[in-house]
N, C-alpha and C positions, 0 to 999 in steps of 0.2 A: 456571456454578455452581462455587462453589469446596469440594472433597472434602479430606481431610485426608489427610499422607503420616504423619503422626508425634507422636503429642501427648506433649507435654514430662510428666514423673511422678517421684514420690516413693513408697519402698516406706513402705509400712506395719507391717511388721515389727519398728521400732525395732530394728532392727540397726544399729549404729553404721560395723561392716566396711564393712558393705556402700552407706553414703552415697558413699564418694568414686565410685563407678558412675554416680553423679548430677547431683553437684555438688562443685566444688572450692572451696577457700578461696581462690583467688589470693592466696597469700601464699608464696612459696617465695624461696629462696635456694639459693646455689651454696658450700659447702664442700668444699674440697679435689677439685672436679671431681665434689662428688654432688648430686643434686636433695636439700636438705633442708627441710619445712612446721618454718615456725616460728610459724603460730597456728593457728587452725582456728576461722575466720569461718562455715562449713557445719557447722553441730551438729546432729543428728536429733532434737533438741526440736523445732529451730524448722521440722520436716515439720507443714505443719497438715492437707492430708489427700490425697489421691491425687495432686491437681495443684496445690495452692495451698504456698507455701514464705515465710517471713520470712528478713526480710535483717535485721537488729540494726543500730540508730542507729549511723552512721558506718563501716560494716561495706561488704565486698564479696566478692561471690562469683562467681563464675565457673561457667558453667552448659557450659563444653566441655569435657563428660562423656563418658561411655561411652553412656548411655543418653538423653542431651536433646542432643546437639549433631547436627546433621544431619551426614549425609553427603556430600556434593553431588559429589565424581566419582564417586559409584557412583550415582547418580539421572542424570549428565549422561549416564553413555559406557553405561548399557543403558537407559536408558528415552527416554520421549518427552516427560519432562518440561523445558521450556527457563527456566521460572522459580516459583521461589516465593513466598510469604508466610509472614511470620513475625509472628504475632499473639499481642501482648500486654497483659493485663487486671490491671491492678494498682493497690493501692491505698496510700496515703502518697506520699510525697516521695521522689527521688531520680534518679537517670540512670539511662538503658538503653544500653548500648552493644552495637551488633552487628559481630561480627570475623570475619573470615576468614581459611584458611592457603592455602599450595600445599604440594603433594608435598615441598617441603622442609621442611613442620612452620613454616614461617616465618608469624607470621603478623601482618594489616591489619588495622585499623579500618576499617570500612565506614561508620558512619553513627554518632552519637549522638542522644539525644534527651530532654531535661527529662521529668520527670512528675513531678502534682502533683493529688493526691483520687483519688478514682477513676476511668478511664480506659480505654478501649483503645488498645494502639497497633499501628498496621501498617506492617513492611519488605516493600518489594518488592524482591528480590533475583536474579539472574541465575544462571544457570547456563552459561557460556560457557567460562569461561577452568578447569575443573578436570581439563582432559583428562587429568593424569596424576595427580594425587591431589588433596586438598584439603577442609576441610569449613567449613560456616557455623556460629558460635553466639552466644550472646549474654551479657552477664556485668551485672550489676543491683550501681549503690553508692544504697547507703541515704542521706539527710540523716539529721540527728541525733534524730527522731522516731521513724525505720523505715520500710522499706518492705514492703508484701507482694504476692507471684506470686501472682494469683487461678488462672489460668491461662496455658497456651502452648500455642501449635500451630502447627506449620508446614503451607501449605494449596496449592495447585496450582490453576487453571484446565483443567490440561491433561484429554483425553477420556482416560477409560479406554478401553481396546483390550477388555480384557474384566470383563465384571461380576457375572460369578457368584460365589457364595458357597466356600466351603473345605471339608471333612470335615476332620475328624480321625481319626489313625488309631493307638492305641499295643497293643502286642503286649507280654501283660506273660507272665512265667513265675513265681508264688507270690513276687509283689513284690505282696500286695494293698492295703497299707498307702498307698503312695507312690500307688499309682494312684486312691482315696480322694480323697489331698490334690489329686491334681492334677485330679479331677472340680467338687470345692470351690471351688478356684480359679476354676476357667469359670464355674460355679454364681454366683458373685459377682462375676462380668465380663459384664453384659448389653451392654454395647458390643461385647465380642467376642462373644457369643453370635446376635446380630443379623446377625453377618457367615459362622455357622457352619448348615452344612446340618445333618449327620452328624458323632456323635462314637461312634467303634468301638473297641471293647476286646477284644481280640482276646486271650482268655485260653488260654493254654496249660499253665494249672498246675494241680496239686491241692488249693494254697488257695484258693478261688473268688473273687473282689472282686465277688461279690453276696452274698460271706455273712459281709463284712470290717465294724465298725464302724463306721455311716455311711454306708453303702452308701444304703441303703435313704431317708435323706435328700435326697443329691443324685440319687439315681434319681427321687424324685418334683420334685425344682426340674426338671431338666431332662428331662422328660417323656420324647417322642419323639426329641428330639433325641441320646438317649443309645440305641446298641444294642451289647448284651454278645452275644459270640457264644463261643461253646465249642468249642473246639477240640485235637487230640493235638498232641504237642508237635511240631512243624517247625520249631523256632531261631527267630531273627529275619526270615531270608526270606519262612519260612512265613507268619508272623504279618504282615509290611506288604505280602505279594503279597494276600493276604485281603483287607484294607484295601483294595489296589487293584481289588482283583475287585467287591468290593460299589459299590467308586465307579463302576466300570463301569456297571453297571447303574440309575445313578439320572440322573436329568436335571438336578436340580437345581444342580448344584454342578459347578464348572470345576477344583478344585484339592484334591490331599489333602496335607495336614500331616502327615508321618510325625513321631512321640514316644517316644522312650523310656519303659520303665518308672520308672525310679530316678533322676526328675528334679522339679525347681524351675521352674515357669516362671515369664516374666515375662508376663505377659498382653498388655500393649503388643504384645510383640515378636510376637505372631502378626499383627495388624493392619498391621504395618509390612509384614510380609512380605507378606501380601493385596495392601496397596497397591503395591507392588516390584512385585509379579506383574501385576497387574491393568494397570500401567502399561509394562511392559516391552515394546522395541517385537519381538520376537520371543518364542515361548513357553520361558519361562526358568525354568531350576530354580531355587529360591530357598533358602538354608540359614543356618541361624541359627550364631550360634559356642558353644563348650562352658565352662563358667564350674564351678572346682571348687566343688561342693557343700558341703564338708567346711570351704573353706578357699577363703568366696566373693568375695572380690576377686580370686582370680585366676585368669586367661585360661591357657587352656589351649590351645586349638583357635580360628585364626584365616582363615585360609585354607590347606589343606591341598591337595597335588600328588603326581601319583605320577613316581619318578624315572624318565625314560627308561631312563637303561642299564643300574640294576637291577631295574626295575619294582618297586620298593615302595614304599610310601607313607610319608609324610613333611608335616611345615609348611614352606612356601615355604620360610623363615628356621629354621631348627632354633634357631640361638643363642638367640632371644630369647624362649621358651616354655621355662618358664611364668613369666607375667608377672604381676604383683602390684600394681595401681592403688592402694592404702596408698604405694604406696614412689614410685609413677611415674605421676602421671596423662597425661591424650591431651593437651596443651598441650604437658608436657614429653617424649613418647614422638614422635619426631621420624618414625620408621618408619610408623608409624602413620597417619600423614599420605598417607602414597603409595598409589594405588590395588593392591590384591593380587590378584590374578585365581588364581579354585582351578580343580582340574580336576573337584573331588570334593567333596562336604558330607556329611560323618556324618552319619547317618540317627538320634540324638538328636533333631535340630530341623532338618526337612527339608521343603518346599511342592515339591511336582511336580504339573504343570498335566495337567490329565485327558489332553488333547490328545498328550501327550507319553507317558501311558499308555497311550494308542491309539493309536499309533503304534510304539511301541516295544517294548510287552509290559509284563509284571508284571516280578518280581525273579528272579535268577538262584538257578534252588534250592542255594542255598548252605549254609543253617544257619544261619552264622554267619560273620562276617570276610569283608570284600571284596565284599558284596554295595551297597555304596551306593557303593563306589568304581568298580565296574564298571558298575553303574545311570549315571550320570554321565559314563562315558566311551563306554557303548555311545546313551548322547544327545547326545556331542559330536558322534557320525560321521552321524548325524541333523540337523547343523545349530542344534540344543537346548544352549544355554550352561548353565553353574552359576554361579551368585555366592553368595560368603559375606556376607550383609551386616551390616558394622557397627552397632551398634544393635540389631542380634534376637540375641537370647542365651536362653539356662537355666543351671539350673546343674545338673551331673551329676555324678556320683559317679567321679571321676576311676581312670585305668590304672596310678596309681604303686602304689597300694596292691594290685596283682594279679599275682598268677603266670601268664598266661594265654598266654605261650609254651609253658612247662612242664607244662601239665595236660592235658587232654583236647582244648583247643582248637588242641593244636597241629596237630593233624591238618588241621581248618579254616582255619590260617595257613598251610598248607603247601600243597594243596591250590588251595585258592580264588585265592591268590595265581598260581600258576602255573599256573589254569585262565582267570583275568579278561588272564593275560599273551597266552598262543593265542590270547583274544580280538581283544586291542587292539593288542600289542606292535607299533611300526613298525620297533621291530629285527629284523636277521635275527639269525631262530634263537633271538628273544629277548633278544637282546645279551648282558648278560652276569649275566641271571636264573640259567643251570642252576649258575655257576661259584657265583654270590653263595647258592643255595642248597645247594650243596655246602659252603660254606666254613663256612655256620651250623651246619650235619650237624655238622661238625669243631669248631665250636666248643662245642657240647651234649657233645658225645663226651669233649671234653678235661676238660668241667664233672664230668663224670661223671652227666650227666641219660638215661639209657638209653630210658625212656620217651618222653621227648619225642623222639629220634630214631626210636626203634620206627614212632611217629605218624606221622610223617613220611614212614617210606618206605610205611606203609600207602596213607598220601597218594596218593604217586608212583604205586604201583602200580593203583591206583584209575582216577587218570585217565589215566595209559597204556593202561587197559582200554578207553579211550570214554566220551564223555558220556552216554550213558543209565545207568550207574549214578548219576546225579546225583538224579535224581527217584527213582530205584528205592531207596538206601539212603538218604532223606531221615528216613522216618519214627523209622529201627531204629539210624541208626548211633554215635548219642549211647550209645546202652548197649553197642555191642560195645566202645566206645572206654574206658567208664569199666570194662568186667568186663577188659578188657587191666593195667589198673594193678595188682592183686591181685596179679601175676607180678612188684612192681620196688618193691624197700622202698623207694625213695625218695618214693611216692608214700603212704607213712605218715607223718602230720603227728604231731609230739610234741606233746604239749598239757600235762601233767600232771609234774608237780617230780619225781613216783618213774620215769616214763618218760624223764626226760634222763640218759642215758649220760653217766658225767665222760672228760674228753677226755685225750689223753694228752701235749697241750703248749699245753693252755690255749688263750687268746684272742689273738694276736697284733694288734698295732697298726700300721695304715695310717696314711701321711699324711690329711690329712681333706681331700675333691674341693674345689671351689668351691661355691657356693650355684648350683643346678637347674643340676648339671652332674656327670660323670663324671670318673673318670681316664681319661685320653685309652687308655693302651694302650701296647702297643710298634708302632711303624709303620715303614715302608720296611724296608732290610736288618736293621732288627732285631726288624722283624714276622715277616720269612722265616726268621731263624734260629731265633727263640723257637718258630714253629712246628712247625719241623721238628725242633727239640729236643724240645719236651716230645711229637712224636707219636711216635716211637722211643722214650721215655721208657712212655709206655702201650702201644706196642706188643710191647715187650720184656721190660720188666719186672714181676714181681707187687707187688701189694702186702706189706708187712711184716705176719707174725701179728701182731702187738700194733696193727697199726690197722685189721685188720680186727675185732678182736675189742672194740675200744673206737677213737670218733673220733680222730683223728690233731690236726684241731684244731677250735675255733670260729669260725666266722664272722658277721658282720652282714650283711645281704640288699644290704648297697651294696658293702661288700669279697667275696662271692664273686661276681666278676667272671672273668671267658674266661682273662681274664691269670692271675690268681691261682689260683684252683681247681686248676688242671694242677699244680704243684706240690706238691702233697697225695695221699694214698692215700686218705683218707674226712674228711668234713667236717660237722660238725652246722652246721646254716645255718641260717636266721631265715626265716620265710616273709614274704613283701611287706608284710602287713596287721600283722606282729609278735604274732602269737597262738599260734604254736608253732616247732616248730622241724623239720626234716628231715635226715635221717642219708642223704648221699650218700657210696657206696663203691665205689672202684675195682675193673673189672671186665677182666683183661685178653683174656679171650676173649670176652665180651662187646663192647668195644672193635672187634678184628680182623673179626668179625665182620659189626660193622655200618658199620665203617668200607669194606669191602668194598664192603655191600652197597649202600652212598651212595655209590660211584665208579661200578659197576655199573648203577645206577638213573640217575643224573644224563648217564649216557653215552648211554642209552637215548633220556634226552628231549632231551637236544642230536640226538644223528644221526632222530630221529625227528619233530622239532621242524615241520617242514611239515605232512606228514601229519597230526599230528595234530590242528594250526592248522586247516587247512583240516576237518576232521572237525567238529571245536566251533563251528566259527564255521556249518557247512553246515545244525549242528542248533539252534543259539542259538535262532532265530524259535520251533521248536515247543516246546523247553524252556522261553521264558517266556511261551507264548501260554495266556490265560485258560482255553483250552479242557483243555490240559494239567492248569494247576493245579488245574481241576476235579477230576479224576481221585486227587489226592492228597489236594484236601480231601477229599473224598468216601470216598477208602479207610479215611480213619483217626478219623471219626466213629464 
């Protein structure tokens, strides 16, 4: 019997951005060495409804998309898929042509074929040759009448390995609006709804999304299948260890979809991932990629790694995010072509097979940060792969617009990172974690961010104590964290015209970085000198009366950079989002202080660095066993 891996689709949204996700015009040209569209054959008119698309008299278009072109090295090298079909139902006059690339973006014709009234047609196609990258698609030229995509699907013989159904799982915190839309949406996707056991909302706010507009509608569409559960606030850990706890306990269902709250989905892209999983010839994490919400053509999060020798996370390729399919579609994005193997899939759009939750445990009570990077690597040492797969996407409310080093969360960046490292790290000692978190210490200190280092060594201090303050300070430690900021005016946003202080040498002007890029910085011996200049610099000297008493100067949230800031005494700076402004001022015992106290702490967890590997890793099993997390949910209801 033949099962589908992928049905080919069109958004409905009339969003015009968001067509080339779809479909390309195949029409491009090369100027002066850049991909330039000089028609645009794919217009969002001719979307006629979910799966059906016109092609215009003499027109062609190109369907090797983001969202309709198969994948085929990432169906060859993890599943047990060896061939498929590619079926298509179309009406009028015109060619189908089906193509393929390799790993080098190069790519073949594989077959063509006339059509003429209405029809189906069917490619059988191989799966042999994509061991290192490659994908199949197909591109439609109209004759001079038109032609239209009734449908497409690409379909497999191959046995499913496993055939249960998915849960859903999203953990919102007074995001009750977004969690609405995104009920909606399933609501009016019985194709995915047919494939879903369990949809869990896992609220942890004080705006309720039973008491959200609309609620009340898609709670009666999807009857049973939807369960709200209430819950104190536990971060994000809290909320999708939940989700795994209740999937525990039910029979029905092999796999839970972890979901953020503040997202877009594509409904396809959960069925792709079903099938991924269902197919895969070992039990595999399956993770979707993160598409900006704001600004939805482009990719953000592709396959994402954590570095060996500093243990932090990162995209394979840093250069090439964020990427912007308007400027570069998958025909012309040559990387794109090559298979990417992650270690980790943000838990945005994540499928983890029950199996792998019994096995493994719930989430590391985290909060927040580094719980889905550590979930994915404490399943690699299991045997349990992750793939990111092309073709499942959302789109989420992207990190540019966030201060989330700087705020409360520093704590849980600091923290979680250097607790998932004791975990996993095959470095000794961590390789070169404690130096590369020292150096950040140094770099906050220089910005003049005092808070965010304050956090940090709270951090340290925390998990030098042992892993059982992990579950212990879960429920409480978001408020000591936010009643800490009250002590550090920087963490007073200006909002209001009569609250901006005028500066006392204005706004200076940077050269302007590159497009989704930084200034690089000073590096090698003139990294070492600028450091050790401007740290004598704060450690010696005060600031000037006249800039403590009014800013010294302005800056934009992309020019107070490590480099820049140090040479300032106070700074009014622009928050992430551009909605106010913050008055950072030099402190120099402040400074001494904690500079101190981050050589002091980070010496600690280098000469300490075994012990207390071995401590974490001795307690890891009971910290994420079900029976645990009981005990937390339980306490804070």
């Amino acid at each position: 019997m033949w099962t589908a891996l992928q049905n080919v689709v069109f958004p409905l949204d009339r969003d015009p951005d968001v067509l080339p996700l779809y479909a390309d015009p195949e029409t491009w040209t090369t100027i002066d060495g850049q991909n330039v569209k000089v028609s645009n054959n794919a217009h969002i008119d001719n979307v006629l409804s979910r799966t059906s698309a016109r092609i215009n008299g003499g027109k062609r278009v190109s369907f090797a998309s983001y969202f309709n072109a198969f994948p085929a090295s990432y169906w060859q090298h993890w599943t047990n898929v060896k061939n498929v079909r590619l079926e298509l139902t179309t009406s009028g006059t015109g060619t189908i042509l089906v193509y393929r690339s390799n790993s080098q973006g190069a790519q073949q014709r594989v077959e063509s074929r006339r059509v003429a009234g209405s029809e189906t047609s069917a490619f059988d196609l191989q799966l042999k040759t994509f061991g290192d990258g490659g994908w199949y698609w197909f591109e439609l030229e109209a004759d001079d009448e038109g032609l239209v995509l009734e449908r497409g699907v690409w379909l497999t013989k191959a046995k499913q390995e496993v055939t249960g159904k998915a849960s859903l799982g999203t953990t919102t915190m007074n995001k009750p609006d977004y969690c609405v839309n995104t009920l909606e949406a399933l609501s009016q996707s019985p194709e995915v709804l047919g494939h879903i056991d369990r949809i869990f909302i896992i609220d942890q706010g004080t705006q309720k999304v039973s008491d959200e507009a609309g609620f009340d509608g898609v709670s009666e569409a999807l009857g049973e299948q939807l369960e709200v559960i209430n819950q104190a606030n536990l971060g994000g850990s809290g909320g999708f260890s939940r989700s795994m706890s209740e999937v525990l306990k039910r029979d029905d269902g092999d796999f839970l979809i972890l979901l953020d709250d503040d997202v877009k989905i594509e409904p396809e892209s959960i069925l792709r991932t079903i099938a991924f999983a269902r197919h895969s010839k070992r039990p595999t994490i399956v993770g979707g990629h993160m598409f900006d919400l704001l600004n939805r053509p482009v990719l953000h999060a592709f396959a994402e790694i954590v570095d060996e020798r500093t243990f932090i996370w990162r995209p394979q390729h840093r250069e090439l995010f964020p990427h912007d399919f308007r400027t570069t579609n998958l025909r012309q994005t040559r990387w794109m072509h090559s298979r990417m193997d992650a270690d980790y899939n943000g838990w945005w759009f994540c499928l983890i097979p029950k199996k792998v939750i019994q096995e493994i445990g719930l989430s590391l009570p985290a909060f927040i940060k580094w719980d889905d990077a550590e979930y994915s690597l404490r399943a690699r040492e299991h045997g349990f792969p992750t793939v990111s797969l092309p073709g499942a996407a959302l789109w989420h409310v992207s990190w540019l617009d966030k201060d989330d080093s700087i705020d409360w969360q520093a704590y849980f960046h600091a923290r979680n990172r250097v607790v998932t490292g004791l975990l996993h790290s095959r470095k000794p000692k961590g390789g070169d974690l404690p130096l590369d978190s020292f150096r950040l210490d140094l770099k906050h200190l220089l910005s003049m961010q005092y808070y965010a280092v304050t956090l940090r060594h709270m951090a340290l201090r925390d998990l030098l104590s042992g892993p059982e303050h992990m579950h212990r300070q879960l429920p409480t430690q978001l408020s000591v964290l936010r009643n800490a900021a009250s002590s550090f005016s920087e963490m007073t946003v200006l909002r209001a015209d009569n609250e901006m202080p005028p500066t006392n040498q204005g706004k200076p002007v940077f050269p302007m970085p590159p497009p989704h890029s930084s200034t690089p910085g000073p590096r090698g011996i003139s990294l070492a000198t600028f450091t050790a200049k401007m740290t004598l610099r704060h450690w010696f000297t005060r600031p000037t009366a006249a800039n403590r008493k009014r800013p010294q100067v302005e800056l934009a949230k992309r020019d107070a950079t490590w480099f820049r800031t140090p040479h300032y005494d106070s700074a009014l700076v622009s928050t992430a989002d551009g909605s106010g402004k913050t008055w950072f001022q030099r402190d120099r015992s402040s400074f001494r202080r904690l500079l101190t106290e981050s050589f002091v702490l980070h010496r600690q967890l280098r000469d300490n660095w075994h012990t207390l590997s071995s401590s974490y890793r001795q307690k890891l099993p009971s910290m994420v066993a079900p029976e645990e997390w009981a005990k937390t949910f339980s306490a804070r209801q």
